[in-house]
C-alpha positions as CSV (number, residue, x, y, z in Angstrom):
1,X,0.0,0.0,0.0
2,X,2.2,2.6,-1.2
3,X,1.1,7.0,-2.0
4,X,4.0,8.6,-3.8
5,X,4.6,11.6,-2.0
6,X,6.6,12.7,-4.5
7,X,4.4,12.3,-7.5
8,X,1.6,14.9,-6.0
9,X,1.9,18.7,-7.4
10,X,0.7,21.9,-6.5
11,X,-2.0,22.8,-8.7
12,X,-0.6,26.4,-8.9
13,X,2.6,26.3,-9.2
14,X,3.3,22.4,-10.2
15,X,6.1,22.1,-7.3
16,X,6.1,19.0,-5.2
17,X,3.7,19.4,-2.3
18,X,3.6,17.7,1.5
19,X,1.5,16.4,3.4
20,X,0.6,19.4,6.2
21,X,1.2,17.8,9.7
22,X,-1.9,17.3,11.7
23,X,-4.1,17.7,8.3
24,X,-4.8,13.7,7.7
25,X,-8.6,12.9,8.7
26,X,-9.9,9.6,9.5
27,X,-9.6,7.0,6.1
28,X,-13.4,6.4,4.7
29,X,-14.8,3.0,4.5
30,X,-13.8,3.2,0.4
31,X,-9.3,3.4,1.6
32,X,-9.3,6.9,0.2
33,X,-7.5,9.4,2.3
34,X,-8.3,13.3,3.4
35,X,-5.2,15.6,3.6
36,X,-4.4,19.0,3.0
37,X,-1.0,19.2,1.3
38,X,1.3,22.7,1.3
39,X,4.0,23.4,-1.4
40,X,7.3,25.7,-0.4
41,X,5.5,28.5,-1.7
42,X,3.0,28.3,0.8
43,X,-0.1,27.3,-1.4
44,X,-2.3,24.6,0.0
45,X,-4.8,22.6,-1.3
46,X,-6.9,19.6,-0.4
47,X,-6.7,15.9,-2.0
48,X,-8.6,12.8,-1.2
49,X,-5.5,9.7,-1.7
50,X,-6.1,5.8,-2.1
51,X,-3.7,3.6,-1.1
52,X,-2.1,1.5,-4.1
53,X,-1.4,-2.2,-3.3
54,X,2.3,-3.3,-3.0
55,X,3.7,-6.1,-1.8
56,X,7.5,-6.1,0.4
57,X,8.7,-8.4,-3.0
58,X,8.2,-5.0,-5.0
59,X,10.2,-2.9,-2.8
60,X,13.9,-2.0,-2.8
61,X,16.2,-0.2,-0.6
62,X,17.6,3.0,-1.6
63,X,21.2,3.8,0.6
64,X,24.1,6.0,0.0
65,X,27.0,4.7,-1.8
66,X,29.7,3.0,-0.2
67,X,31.9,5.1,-2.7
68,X,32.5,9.0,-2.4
69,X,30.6,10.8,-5.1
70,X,28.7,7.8,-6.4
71,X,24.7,8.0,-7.2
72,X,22.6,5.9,-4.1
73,X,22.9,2.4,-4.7
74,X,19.9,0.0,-4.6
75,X,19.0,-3.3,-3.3
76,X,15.4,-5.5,-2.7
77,X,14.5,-5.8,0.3
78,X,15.0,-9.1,2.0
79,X,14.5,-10.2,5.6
80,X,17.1,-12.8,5.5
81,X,19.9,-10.2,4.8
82,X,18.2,-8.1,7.0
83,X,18.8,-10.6,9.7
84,X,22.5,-11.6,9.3
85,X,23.0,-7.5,8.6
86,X,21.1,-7.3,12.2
87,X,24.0,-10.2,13.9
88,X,26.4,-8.9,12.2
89,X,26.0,-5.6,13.9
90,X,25.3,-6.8,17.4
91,X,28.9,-8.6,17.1
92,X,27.3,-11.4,18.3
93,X,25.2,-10.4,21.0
94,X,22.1,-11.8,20.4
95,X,21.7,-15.0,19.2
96,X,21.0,-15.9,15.3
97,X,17.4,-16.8,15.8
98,X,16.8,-13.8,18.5
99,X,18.4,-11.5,15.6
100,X,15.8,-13.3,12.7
101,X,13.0,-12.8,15.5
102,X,13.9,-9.0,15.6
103,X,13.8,-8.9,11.8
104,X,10.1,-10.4,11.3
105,X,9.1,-7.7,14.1
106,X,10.6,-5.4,11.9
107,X,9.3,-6.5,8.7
108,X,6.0,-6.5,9.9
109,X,6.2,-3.0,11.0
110,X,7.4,-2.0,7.5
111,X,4.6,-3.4,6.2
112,X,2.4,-1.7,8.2
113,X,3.8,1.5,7.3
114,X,4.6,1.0,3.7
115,X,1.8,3.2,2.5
116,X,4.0,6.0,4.3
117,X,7.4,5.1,3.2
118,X,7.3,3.9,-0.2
119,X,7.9,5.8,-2.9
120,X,7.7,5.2,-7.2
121,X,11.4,3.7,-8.3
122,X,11.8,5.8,-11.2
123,X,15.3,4.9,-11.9
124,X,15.6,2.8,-15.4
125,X,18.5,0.8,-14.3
126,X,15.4,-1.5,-12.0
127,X,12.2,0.2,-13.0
128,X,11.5,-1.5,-16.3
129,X,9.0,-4.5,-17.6
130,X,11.1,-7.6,-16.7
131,X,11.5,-6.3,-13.0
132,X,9.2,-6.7,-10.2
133,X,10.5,-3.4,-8.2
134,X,8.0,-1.0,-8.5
135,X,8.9,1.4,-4.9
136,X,11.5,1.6,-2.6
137,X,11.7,2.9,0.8
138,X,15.2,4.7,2.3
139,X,17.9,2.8,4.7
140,X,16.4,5.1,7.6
141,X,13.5,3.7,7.5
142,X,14.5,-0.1,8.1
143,X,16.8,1.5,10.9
144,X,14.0,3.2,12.4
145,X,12.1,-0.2,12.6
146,X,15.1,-2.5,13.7
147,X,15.5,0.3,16.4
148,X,12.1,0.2,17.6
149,X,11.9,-3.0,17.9
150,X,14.9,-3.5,19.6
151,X,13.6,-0.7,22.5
152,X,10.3,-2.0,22.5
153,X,11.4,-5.5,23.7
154,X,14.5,-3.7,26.0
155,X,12.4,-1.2,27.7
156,X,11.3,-1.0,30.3
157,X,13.6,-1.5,32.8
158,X,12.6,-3.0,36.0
159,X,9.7,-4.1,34.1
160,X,9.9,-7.2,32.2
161,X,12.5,-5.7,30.0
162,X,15.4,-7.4,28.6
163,X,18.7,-5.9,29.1
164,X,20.3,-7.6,26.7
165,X,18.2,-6.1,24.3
166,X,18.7,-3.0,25.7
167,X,22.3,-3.2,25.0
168,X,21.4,-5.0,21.3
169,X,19.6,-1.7,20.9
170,X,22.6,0.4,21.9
171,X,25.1,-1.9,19.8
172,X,22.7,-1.2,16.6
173,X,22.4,1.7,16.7
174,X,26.0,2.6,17.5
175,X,26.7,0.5,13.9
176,X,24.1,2.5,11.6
177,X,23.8,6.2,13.6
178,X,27.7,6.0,13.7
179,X,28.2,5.3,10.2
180,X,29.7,8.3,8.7
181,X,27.8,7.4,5.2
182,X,25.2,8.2,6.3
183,X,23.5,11.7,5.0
184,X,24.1,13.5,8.5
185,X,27.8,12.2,8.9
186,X,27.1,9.7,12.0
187,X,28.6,10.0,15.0
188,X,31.9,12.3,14.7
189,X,33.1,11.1,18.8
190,X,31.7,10.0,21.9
191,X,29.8,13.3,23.0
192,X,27.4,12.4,20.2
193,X,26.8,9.1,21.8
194,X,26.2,10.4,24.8
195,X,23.5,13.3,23.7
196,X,22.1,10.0,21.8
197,X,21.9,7.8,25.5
198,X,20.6,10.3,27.0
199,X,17.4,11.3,24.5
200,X,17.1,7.3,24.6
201,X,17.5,6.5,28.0
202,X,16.2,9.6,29.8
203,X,17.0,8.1,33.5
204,X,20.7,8.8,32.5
205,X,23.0,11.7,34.4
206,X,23.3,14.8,32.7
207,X,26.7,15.3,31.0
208,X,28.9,17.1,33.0
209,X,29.4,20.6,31.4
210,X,32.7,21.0,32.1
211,X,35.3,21.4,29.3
212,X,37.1,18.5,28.3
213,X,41.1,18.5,29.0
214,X,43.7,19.4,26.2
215,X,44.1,16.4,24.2
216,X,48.0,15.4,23.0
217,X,48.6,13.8,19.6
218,X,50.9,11.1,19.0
219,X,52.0,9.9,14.7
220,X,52.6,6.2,13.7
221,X,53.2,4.1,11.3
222,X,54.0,0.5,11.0
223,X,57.7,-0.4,9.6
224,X,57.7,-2.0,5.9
225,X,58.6,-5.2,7.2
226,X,55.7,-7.6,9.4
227,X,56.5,-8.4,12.6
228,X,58.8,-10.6,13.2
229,X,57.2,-13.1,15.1
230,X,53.3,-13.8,15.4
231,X,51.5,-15.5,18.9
232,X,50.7,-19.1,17.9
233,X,48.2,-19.8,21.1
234,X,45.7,-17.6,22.8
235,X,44.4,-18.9,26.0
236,X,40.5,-18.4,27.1
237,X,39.4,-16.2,29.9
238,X,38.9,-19.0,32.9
239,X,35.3,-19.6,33.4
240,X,35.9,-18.6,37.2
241,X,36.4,-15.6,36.3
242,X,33.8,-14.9,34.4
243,X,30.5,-12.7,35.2
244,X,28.5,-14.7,36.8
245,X,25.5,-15.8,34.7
246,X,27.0,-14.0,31.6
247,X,27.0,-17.7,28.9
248,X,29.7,-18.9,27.2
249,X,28.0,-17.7,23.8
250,X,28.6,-13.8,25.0
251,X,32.2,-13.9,24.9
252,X,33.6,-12.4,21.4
253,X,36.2,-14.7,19.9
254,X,38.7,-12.2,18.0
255,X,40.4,-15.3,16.5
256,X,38.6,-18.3,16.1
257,X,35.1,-20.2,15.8
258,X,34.6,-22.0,19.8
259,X,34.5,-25.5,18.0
260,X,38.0,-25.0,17.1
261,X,39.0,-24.9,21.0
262,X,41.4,-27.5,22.4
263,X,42.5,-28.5,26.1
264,X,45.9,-28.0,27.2
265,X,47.7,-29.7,30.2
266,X,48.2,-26.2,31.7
267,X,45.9,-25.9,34.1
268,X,43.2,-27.2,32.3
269,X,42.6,-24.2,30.5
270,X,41.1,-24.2,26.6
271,X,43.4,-22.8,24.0
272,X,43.0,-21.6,20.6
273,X,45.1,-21.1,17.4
274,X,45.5,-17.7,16.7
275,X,44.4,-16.9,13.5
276,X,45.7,-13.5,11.8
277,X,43.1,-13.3,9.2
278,X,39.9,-13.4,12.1
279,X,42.0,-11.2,14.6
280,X,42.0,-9.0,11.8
281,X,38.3,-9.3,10.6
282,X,36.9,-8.9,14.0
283,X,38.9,-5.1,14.5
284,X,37.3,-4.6,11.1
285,X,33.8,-5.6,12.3
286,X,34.0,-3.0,14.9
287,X,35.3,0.0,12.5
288,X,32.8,-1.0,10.1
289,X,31.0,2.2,8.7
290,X,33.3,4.6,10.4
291,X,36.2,6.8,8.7
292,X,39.0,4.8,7.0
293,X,37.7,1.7,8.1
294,X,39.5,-0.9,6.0
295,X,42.7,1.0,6.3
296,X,42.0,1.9,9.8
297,X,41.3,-1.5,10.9
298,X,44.4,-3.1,8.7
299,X,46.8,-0.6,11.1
300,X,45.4,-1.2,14.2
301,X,46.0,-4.8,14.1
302,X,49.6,-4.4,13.2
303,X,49.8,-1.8,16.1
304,X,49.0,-4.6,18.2
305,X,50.6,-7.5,16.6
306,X,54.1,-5.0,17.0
307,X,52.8,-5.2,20.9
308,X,52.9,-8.8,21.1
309,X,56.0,-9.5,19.4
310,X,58.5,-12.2,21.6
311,X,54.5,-14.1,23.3
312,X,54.3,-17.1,21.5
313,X,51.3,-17.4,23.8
314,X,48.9,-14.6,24.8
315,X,45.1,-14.3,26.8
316,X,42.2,-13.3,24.9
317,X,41.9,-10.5,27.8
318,X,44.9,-9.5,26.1
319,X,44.5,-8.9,22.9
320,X,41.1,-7.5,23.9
321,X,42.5,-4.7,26.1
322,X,45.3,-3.8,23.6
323,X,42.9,-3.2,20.7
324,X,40.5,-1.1,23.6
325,X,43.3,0.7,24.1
326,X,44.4,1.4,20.7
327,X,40.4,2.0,19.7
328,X,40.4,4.5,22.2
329,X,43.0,7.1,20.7
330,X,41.6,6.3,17.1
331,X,37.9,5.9,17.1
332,X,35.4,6.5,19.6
333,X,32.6,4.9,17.9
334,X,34.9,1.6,17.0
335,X,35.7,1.7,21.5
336,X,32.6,1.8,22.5
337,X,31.4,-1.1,20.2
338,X,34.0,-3.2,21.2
339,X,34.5,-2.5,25.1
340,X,30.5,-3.1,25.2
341,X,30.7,-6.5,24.1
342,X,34.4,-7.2,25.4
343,X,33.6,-5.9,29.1
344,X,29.8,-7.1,28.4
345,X,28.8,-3.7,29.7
346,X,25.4,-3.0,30.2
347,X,23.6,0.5,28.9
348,X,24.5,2.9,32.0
349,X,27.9,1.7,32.1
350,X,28.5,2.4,27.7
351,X,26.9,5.8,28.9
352,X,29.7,6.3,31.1
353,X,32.7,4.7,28.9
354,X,31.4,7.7,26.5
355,X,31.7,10.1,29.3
356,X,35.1,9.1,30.3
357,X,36.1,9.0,26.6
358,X,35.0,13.0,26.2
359,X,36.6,13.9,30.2
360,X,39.2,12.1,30.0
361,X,40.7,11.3,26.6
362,X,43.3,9.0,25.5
363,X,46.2,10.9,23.8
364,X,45.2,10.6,19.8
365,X,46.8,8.3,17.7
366,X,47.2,9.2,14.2
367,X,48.3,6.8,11.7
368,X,50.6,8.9,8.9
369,X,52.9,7.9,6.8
370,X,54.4,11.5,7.9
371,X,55.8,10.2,11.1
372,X,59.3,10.8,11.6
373,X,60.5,7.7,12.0
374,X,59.2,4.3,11.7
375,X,58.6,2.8,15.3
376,X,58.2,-0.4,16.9
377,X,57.6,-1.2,20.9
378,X,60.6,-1.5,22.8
379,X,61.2,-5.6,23.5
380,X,60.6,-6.1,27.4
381,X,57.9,-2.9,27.5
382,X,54.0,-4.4,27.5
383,X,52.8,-1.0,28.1
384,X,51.0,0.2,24.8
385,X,51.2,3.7,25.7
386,X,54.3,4.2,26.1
387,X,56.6,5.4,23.2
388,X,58.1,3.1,21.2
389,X,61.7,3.2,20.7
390,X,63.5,3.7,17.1
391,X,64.4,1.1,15.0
């Protein structure tokens, strides 16, 4: 059921003409619709609008391109990629089916709401007689619904609510509000995630006011050559100490799938081969949508790897606090994602990592081929923020 906003003119001066808010009446027994519509000049004038009949299958999904300067790029809409888009932003945080029963809620509202959204896909390259596209609706407005029904299961606190949820919510919409393709930029740093928390969760603290301290800049950039030695095992945090309650399926594996987990001898601890490649992808899951992200993600993992050269063996608390600590002089955004699931914060407490992040910054770290001289850590020094010494 779709009314193409767009398509309806002003009889006077033939410029495209909205819907006046507060102007819809009630919808008569026949579908059609009473509004009174005003063009920018001012002019108003009164329609009486049927819905048209369109099915989800006919829709597509208009967002901006992933490419600077490139025309919106389209896609159908399909709740099974609307899903795994869902888990893949959570970082694993709900589970698949808990992700798939968020996307039917959110299908369903689109659906709803489809005579509101839609509008006539004009654009030859999918409008023609062998497709079945007809409309599209905008990347907002699937956000808007994920979002809603992410809150509406979360909320309310105290009241049948589910926290996790609450933080699923939170995880979401740090992933598509802080993506910087987005028409208003995203997110540009944690004050904006705070301003967000708080409109969201309005039982939050006020921000303090007070101006945040000076913030020191530091340049690197990794050496030509790899490092020279890689960790070969990572050792899993020990269930005792764990959260209590908090399941095994919560913990994020920056390196490998849990079946691949093996016993050792030490302690009876489980181990896993470290695997560069999913180290890699799991920083580049977190920086996903902000600036730089495929280059930014590449050069925080060798910042790390450099860190960790001589440990054939490291924890998983270790390679989770080094790229917390890198995130926080790069990318607020890309912290807060990742110290959310890492520390399995709940909401009040990602409301005040992005407080601490905008009181008391990190000094910046800049990645630029500009730096003086190529670095890497000092052997014997585990302390990332210290400076490295010269080759």
């Amino acid at each position: 059921m779709v009314r193409g906003d767009s398509q309806i003119l002003c009889p006077v001066c033939d410029s495209a003409a909205q819907v006046k808010p507060g102007s819809s009446g009630h919808r008569l027994q026949s579908g059609e619709l009473p509004r009174v519509r005003r063009c920018p000049q001012g002019h108003e004038f009164r329609t009486v609008e049927r819905r048209q009949e369109v099915s989800l299958g006919q829709l597509m999904v208009r967002s901006p391109s992933m490419a600077k300067g490139r025309d919106s790029r389209y896609e159908p809409f399909d709740i099974v990629r609307l899903g795994e888009n869902l888990q893949r932003s959570l970082l694993g945080t709900l589970e698949r089916s808990e992700a798939e029963a968020i996307a039917r809620i959110a299908t369903d509202r689109l659906d709803h709401d489809v005579d509101l959204l839609a509008k006539e896909l004009d654009d030859a390259r999918y409008r023609n007689e062998r497709s079945p596209f007809t409309h599209y609706i905008l990347h907002t407005d699937v956000r808007a619904r994920v979002l809603g029904a992410l809150k509406s299961i979360g909320d309310p606190p105290g009241g049948g609510g589910s926290a996790r949820h609450r933080v699923a919510f939170v995880l979401y919409g740090l992933s598509k509000l802080g993506n910087v393709r987005n028409a208003d930029h995203g997110f540009a740093d944690a004050r904006d995630v705070a301003d967000w928390l708080t409109s969201e969760f309005p039982k939050l603290p006020a921000i303090p006011a007070s101006p945040p301290p000076d913030r020191t800049v530091e340049q690197w950039w990794p050496p030509t050559y790899g490092p020279p030695t890689l960790p070969r095992t990572v050792v899993k945090r020990h269930a005792k100490l764990r959260r209590r309650g908090a399941p095994e399926s919560r913990m994020p594996s920056p390196t490998v799938d849990s079946t691949d987990t093996v016993w050792t001898s030490v302690q009876g601890v489980p181990t896993e081969d470290f695997i560069a490649e999913k180290f890699r992808a799991s920083i580049e899951a977190a920086l996903e949508g902000r600036p730089r992200h495929r280059q930014n993600s590449s050069l925080v993992a060798d910042w790390v790897l450099w860190h960790l050269v001589g440990q054939e063996i490291v924890l998983t608390s270790q390679l989770g606090a080094f790229v917390a600590d890198c995130f926080r002089r790069v990318d607020d955004v890309a912290y807060l994602r990742w110290v959310t699931v890492a520390k399995e914060l709940r909401v009040s407490a990602i409301y005040h990592e992005a407080v601490g992040l905008t009181q008391h910054p990190s000094p910046q770290l800049r990645f630029s081929r500009s730096a003086l001289h190529p670095a890497v850590p000092s052997l014997g020094s585990g302390d990332p923020t210290r400076p490295r010494g010269e080759l």
